[in-house]
C-alpha positions, -999 to +999 in steps of 0.1 A: +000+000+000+015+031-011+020+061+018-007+082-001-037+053+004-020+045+041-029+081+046-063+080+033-076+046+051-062+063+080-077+096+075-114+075+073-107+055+101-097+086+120-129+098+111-151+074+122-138+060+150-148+086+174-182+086+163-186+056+179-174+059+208-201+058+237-224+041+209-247+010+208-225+001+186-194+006+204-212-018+229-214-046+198-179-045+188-166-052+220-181-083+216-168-093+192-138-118+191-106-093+173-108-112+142-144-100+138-142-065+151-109-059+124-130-071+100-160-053+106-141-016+107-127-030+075-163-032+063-169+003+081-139+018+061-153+009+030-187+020+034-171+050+040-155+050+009-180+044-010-200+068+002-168+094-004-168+085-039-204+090-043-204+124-023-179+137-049-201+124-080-223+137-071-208+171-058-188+172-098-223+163-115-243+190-096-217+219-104-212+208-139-251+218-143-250+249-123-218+258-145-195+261-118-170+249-144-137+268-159-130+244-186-134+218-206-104+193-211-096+178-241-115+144-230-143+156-219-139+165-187-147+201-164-124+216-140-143+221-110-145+265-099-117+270-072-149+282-051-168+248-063-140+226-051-140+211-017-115+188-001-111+154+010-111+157+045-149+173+038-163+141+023-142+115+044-158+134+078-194+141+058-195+108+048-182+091+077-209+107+092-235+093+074-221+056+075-221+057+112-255+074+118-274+046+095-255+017+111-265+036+149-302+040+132-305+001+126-294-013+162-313+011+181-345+003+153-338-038+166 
């Protein structure tokens, strides 16, 4: 794993982690045997991913139609306004966020 990805998964985890603390489901992963709880915040961290990637989709899609664009590449592509543009750390904490809040929802809905 490059340094650049280390960084990243880190920077989720980072970002997640402390939303659970305190949590119902803080009080499930204790339970679980190590194996299990690793493999869980694996799952967790790509939830979160996922839901990055869609967050910034979405994000490019919805400014390309409100023209927040400078220009068009010679593939196709915009270039995102310098006031359109948001960063990682944004999306990883937004969308860590979310993750966290719908896995909270469906143990306290059981």
């Amino acid at each position: 794993m490059s340094a650049k990805a280390f960084d990243y998964t880190n920077k989720i985890r980072q970002a997640w982690i402390p939303m659970v603390k305190g949590t119902k489901l803080d009080v499930k992963l204790a339970y679980f045997d190590r194996e299990d709880r690793f493999e869980t915040y694996r799952e967790i961290d790509r939830d979160v991913h996922d839901k990055v990637v869609e967050m910034m989709r979405s994000h490019y899609e919805e400014m390309i139609e409100q023209g927040n664009v400078t220009k068009t590449c010679t593939l196709g592509h915009f270039t995102l306004t310098k006031e359109a543009i948001r960063g990682l750390d944004y999306y990883i904490a937004e969308a860590a966020n979310i993750v966290i809040a719908e896995m909270i929802s469906e143990l306290e809905s059981m």
